[in-house]
MMTF fields as JSON, N, C-alpha, C and O atoms, coordinates in Angstrom:
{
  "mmtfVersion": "1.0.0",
  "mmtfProducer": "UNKNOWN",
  "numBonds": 347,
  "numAtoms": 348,
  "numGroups": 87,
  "numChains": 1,
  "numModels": 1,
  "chainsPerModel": [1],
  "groupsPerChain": [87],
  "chainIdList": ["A"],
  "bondAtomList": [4, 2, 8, 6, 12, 10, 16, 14, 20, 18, 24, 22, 28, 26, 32, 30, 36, 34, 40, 38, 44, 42, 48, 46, 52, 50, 56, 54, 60, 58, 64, 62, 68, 66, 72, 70, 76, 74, 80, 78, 84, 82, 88, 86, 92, 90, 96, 94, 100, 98, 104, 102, 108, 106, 112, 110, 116, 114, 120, 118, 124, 122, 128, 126, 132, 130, 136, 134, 140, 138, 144, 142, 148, 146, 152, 150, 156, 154, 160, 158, 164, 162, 168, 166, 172, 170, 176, 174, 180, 178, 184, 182, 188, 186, 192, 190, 196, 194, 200, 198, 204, 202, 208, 206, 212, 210, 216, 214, 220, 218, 224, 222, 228, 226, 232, 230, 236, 234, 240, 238, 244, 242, 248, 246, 252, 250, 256, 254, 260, 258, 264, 262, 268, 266, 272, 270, 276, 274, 280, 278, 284, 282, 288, 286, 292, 290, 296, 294, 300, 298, 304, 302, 308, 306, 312, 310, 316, 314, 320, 318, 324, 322, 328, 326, 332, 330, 336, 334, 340, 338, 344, 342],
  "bondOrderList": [1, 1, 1, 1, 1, 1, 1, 1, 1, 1, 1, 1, 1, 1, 1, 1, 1, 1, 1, 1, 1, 1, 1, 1, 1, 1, 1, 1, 1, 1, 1, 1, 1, 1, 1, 1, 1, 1, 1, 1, 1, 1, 1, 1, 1, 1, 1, 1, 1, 1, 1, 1, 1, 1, 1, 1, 1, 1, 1, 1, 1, 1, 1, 1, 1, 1, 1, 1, 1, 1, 1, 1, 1, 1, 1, 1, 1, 1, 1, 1, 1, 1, 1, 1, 1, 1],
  "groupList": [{"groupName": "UNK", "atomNameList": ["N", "CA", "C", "O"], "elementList": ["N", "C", "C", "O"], "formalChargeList": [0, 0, 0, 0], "bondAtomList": [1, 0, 2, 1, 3, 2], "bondOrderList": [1, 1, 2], "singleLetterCode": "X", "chemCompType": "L-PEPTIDE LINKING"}],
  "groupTypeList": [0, 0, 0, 0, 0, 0, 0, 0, 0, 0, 0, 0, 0, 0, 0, 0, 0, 0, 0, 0, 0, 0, 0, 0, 0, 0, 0, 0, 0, 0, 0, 0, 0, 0, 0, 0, 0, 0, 0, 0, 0, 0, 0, 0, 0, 0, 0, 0, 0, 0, 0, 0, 0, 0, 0, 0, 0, 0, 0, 0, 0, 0, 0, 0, 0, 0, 0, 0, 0, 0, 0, 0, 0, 0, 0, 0, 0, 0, 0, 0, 0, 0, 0, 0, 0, 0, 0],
  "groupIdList": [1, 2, 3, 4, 5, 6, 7, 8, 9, 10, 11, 12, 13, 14, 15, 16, 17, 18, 19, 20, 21, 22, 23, 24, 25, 26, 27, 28, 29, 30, 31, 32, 33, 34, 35, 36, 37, 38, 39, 40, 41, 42, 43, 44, 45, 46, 47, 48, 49, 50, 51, 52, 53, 54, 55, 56, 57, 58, 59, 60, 61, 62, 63, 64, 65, 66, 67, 68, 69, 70, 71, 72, 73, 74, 75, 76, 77, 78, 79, 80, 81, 82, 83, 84, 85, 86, 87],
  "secStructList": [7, 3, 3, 1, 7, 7, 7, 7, 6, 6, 7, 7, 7, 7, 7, 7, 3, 3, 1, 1, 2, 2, 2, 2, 2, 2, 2, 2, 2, 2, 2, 2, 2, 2, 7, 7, 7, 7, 7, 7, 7, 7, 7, 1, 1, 7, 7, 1, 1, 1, 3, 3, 3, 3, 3, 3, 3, 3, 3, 3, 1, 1, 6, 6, 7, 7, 7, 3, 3, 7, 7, 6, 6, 1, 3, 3, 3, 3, 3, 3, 3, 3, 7, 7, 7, 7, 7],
  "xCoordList": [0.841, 0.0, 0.886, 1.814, 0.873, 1.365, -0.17, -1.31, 0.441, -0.569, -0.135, 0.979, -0.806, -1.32, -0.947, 0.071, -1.76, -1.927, -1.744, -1.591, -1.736, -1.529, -2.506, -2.991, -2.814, -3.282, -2.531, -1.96, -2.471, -2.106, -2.566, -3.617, -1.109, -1.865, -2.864, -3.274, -3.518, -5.056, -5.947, -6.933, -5.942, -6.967, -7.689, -7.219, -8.959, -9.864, -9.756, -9.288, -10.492, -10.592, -10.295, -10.636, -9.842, -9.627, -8.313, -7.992, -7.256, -6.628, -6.332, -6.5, -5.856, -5.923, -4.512, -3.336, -5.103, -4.271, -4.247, -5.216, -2.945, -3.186, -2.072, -0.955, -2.556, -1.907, -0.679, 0.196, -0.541, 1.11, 1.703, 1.253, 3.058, 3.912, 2.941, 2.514, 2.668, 1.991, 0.836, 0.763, -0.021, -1.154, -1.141, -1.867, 0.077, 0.324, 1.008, 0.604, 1.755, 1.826, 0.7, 0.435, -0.206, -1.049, -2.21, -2.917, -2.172, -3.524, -2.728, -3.397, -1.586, -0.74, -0.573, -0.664, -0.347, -0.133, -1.708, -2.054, -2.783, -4.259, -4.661, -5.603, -3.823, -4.225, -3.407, -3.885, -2.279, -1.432, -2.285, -2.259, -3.213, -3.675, -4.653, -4.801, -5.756, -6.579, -5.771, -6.164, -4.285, -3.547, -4.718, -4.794, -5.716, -6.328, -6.942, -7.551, -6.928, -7.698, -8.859, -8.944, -9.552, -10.595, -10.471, -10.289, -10.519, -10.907, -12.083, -12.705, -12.012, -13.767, -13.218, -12.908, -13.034, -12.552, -13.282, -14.242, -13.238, -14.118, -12.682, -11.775, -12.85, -12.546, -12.48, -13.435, -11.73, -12.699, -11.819, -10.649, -13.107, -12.937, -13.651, -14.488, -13.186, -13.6, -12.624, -11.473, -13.313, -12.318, -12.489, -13.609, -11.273, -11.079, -12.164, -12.449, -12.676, -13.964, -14.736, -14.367, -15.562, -16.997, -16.074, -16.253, -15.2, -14.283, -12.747, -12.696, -11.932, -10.709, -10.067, -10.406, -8.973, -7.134, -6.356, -6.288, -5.632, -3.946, -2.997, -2.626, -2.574, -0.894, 0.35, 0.792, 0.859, 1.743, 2.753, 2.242, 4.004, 5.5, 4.874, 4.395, 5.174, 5.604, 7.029, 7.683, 6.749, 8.028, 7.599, 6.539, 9.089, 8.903, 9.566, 10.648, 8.566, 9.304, 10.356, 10.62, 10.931, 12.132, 12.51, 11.681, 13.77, 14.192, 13.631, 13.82, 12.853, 12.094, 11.03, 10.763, 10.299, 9.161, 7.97, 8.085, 7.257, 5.868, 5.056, 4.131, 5.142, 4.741, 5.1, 6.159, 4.49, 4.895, 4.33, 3.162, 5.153, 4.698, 5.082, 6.042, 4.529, 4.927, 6.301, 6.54, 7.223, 8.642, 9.047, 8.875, 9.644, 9.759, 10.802, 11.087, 11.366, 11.83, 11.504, 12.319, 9.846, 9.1, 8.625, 8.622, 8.391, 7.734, 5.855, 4.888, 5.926, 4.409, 3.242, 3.177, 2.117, 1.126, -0.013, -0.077, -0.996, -1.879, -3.071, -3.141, -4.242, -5.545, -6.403, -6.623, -7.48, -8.817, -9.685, -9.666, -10.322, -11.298, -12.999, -13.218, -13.976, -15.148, -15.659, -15.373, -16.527, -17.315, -18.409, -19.053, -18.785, -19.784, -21.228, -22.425, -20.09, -21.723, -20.76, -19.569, -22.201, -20.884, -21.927, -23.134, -21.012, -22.037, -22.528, -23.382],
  "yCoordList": [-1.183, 0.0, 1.246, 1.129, 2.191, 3.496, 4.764, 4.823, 5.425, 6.469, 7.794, 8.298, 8.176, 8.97, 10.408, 11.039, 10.81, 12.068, 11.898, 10.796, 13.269, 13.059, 14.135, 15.005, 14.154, 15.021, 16.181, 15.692, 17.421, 18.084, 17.475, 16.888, 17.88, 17.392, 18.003, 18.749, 17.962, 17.931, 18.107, 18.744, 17.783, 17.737, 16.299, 15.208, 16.59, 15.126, 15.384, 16.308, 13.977, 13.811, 12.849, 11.755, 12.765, 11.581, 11.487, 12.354, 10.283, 9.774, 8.4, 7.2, 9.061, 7.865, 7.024, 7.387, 5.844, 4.786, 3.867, 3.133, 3.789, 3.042, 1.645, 1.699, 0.727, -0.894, -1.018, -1.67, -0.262, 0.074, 1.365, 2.447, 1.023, 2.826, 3.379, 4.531, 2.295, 3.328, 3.797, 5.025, 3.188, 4.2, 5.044, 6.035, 4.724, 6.189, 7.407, 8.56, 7.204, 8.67, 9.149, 10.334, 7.728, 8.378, 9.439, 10.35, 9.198, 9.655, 10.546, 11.579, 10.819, 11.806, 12.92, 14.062, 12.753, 13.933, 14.201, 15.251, 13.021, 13.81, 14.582, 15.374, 14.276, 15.551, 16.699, 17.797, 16.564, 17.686, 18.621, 19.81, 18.212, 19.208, 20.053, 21.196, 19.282, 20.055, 21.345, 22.492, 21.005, 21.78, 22.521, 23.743, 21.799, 22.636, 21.874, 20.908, 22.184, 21.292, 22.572, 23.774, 21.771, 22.168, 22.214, 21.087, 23.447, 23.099, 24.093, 25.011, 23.289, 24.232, 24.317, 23.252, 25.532, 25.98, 26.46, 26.953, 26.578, 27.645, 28.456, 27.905, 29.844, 30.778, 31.783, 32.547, 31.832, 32.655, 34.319, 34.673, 35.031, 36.378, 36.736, 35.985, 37.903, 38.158, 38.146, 38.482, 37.493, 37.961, 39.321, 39.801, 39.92, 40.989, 41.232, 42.427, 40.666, 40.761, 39.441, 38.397, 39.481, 38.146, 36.998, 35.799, 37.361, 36.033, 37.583, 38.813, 36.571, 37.325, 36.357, 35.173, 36.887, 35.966, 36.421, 37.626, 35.595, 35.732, 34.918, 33.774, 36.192, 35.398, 35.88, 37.025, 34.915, 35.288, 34.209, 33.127, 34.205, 33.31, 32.952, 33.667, 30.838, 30.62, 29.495, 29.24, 29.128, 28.702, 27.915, 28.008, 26.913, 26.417, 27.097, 27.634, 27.12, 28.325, 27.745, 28.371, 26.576, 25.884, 24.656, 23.922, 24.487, 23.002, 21.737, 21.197, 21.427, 19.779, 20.073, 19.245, 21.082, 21.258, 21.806, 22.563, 21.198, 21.458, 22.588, 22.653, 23.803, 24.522, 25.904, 26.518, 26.131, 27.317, 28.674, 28.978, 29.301, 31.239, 32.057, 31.654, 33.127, 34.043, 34.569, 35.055, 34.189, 34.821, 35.045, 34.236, 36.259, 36.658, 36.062, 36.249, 35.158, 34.009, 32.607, 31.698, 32.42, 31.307, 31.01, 31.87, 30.144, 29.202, 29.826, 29.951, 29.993, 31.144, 30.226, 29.127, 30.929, 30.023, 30.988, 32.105, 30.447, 31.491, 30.507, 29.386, 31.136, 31.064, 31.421, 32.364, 30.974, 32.063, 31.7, 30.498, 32.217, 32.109, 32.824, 33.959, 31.904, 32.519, 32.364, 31.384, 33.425, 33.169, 32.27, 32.402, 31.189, 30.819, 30.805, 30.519, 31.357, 31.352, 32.059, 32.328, 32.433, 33.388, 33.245, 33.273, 33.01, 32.875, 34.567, 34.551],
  "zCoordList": [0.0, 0.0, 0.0, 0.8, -0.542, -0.933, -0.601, -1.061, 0.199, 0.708, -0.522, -0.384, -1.383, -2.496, -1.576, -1.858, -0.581, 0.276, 1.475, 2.003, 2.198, 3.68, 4.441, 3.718, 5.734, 6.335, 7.318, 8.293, 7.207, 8.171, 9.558, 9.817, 10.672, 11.951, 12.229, 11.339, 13.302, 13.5, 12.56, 12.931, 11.541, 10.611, 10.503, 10.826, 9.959, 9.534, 7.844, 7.179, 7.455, 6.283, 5.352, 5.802, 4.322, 3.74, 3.159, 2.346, 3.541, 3.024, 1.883, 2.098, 0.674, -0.306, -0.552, -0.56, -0.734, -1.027, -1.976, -2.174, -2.795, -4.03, -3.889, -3.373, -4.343, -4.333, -4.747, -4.176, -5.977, -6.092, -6.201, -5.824, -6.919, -7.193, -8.403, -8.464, -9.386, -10.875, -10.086, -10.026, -9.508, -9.525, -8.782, -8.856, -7.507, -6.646, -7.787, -7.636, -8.604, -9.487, -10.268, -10.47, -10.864, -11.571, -10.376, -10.807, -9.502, -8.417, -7.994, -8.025, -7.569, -7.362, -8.32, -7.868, -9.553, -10.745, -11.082, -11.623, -10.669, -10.877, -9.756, -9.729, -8.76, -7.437, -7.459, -7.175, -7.753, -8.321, -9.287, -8.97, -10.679, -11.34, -10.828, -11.26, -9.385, -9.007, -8.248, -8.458, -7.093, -6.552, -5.716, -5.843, -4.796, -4.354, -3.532, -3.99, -1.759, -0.594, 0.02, -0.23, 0.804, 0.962, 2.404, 2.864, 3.574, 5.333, 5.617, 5.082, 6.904, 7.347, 8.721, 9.255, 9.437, 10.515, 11.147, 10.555, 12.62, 13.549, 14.318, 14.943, 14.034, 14.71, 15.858, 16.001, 16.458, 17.835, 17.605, 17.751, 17.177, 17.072, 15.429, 14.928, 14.796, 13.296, 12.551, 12.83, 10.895, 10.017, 9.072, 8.897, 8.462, 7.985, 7.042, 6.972, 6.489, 5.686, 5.431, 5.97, 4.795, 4.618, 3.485, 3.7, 2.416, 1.872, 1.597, 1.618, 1.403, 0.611, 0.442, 0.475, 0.225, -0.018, 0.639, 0.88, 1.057, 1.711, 1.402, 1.662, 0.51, -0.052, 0.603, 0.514, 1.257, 1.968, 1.821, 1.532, 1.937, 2.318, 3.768, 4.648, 3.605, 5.209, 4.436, 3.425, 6.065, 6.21, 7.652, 8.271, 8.038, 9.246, 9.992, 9.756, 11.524, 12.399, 13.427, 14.453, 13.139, 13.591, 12.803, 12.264, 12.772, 12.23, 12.845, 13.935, 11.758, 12.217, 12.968, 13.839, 12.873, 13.829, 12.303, 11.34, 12.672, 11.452, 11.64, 10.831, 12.736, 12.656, 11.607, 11.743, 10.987, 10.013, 10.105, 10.346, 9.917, 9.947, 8.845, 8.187, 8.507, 7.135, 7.85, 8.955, 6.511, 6.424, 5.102, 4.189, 4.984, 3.499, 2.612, 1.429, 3.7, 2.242, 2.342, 2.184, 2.704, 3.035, 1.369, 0.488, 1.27, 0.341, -0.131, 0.62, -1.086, -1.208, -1.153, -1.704, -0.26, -0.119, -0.402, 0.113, -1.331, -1.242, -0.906, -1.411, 0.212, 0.826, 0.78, 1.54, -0.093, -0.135, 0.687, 0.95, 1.108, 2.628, 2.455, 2.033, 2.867, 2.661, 3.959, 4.646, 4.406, 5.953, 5.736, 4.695, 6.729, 6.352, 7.363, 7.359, 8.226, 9.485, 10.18, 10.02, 11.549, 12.999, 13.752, 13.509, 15.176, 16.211, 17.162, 18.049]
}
């Protein structure tokens, strides 16, 4: 078994798995073209407006540690964000 994708820590969702190496590239270069995941978050406080984007550089904020923060010679990530409810 060859795992296709992975999950950020604390995240849910679905991980795929293919029987060998060919179909892990083929399911791999077909997830590569979408280049695009999907999360649903709850927030505590507001965001800057009802949807936008944030493109920003991260990076990891120590060696070997998976946490990441914007640094201006981080790796570019861009985020588009829509509100979908508020308590």
């Amino acid at each position: 078994m060859h795992a296709v994708n992975r999950l950020d820590r604390d995240t849910g969702g679905v991980v795929v798995f293919a029987k060998n190496s060919y179909m892990k590239a083929l399911l791999a270069e077909a997830l590569e073209e979408t280049g695009e995941k999907k999360y649903l978050a709850v927030i505590y406080g507001s965001m800057p407006a009802e949807s936008g984007t944030v493109d920003a550089p991260i990076k990891r904020l120590a060696e070997g540690d998976m946490m990441r923060g914007v640094s201006p010679d981080g790796q570019r990530a861009v985020t588009h964000y829509e509100t979908v409810g508020s308590c």
